[in-house]
C-alpha positions in Angstrom: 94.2 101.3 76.2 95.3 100.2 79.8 96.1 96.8 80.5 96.7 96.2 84.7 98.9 92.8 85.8 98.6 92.1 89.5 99.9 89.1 91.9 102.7 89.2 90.1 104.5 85.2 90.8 108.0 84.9 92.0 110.3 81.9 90.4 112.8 80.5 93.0 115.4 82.0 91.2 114.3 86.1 91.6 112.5 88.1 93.4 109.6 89.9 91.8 107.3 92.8 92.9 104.3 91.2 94.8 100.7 93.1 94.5 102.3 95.5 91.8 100.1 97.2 89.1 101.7 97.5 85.8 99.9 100.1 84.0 100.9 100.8 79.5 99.7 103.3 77.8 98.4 106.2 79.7 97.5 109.4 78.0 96.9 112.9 78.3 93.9 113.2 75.7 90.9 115.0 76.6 87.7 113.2 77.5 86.9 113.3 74.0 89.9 111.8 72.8 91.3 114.8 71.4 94.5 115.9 71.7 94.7 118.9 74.2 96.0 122.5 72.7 99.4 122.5 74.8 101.6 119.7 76.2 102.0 120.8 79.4 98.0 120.2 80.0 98.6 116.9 78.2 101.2 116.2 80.8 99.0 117.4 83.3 95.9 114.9 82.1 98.2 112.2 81.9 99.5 112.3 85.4 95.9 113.4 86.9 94.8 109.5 85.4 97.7 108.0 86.8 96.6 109.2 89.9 92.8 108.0 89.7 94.5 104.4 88.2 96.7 104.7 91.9 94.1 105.4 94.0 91.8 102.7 92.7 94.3 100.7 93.6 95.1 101.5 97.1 98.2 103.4 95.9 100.0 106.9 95.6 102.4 108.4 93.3 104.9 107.6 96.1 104.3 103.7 95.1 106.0 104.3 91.9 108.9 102.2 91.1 109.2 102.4 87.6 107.9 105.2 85.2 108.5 105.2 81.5 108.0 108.2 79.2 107.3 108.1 75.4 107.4 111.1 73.5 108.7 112.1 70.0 111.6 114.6 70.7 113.9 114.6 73.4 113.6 118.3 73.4 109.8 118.3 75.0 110.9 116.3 77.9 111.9 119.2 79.6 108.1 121.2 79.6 107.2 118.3 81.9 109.9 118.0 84.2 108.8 119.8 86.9 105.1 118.4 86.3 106.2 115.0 86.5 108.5 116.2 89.8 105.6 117.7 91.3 103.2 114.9 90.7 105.9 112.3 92.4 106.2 114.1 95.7 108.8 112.5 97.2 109.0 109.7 95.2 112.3 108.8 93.1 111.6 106.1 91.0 113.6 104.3 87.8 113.2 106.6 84.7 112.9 105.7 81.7 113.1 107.6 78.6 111.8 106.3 75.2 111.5 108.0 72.0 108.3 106.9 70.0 107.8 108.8 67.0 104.4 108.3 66.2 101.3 107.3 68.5 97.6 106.1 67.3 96.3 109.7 67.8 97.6 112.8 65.8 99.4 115.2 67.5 99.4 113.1 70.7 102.9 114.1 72.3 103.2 111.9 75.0 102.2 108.6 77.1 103.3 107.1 80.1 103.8 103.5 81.1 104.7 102.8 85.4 104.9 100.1 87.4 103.6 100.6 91.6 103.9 98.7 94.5 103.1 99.3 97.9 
C-alpha cells in the first residue's frame, strides 16, 4: 500500500522539505501480486514503480533525499547494489538500511520507503 504526504508545513523552529512526496511501502511484486522468481527482478520492479510514482509527480530519481531499504538478511543487500546505483544516476541520497524479517506477502524479499523533493 502507498501512502503520499505533500506540502509538508514548517514550524518556526525547523526547516522542513517543502512540496516533498513521502512514499512507504513500495514493492517489487508482479502485477499479480506474486512474488517474482529472483530478487534482482524484484529489485528491478520495485525501482521501475518508484520511477512511475516520480514521474507522476514531476520528479526523478535524482529528487531523492532519503531512501530506505527493508529486507530480511543483510546478506541480499548486495544483489541490488548496483541496481539501486544505476537507478539513482547521479543521485546520493541518505541510506537507510532496515532489517524486517517478515512482510505481508510470502517470499517477498524486499520493499522500499523514499522521500523526494525537487
Amino acid at each position: 500500500m502507498l501512502r503520499l504526504m505533500h506540502d509538508h508545513f514548517s514550524s518556526s523552529s525547523r526547516p522542513v522539505l517543502q512540496d516533498s512526496v513521502t512514499v512507504y511501502g513500495v514493492t517489487g511484486l508482479g502485477a499479480d501480486g506474486q512474488v517474482p522468481d529472483s530478487l534482482i527482478e524484484e529489485c528491478q520492479n520495485a525501482l521501475a514503480r518508484i520511477r512511475e510514482i516520480l514521474a507522476t509527480n514531476g520528479l526523478l530519481p535524482e529528487d531523492i533525499t532519503h531512501l530506505a531499504y527493508m529486507i530480511p538478511d543483510s546478506s541480499i543487500f548486495v544483489s541490488c547494489q548496483r541496481i539501486i546505483a544505476e537507478a539513482l544516476g547521479p543521485a546520493r541520497p541518505a541510506m537507510t538500511l532496515r532489517l524486517k524479517p517478515r512482510f505481508d506477502v510470502p517470499g517477498q524479499r524486499l520493499e522500499f520507503n523514499f522521500i523526494a523533493a525537487p
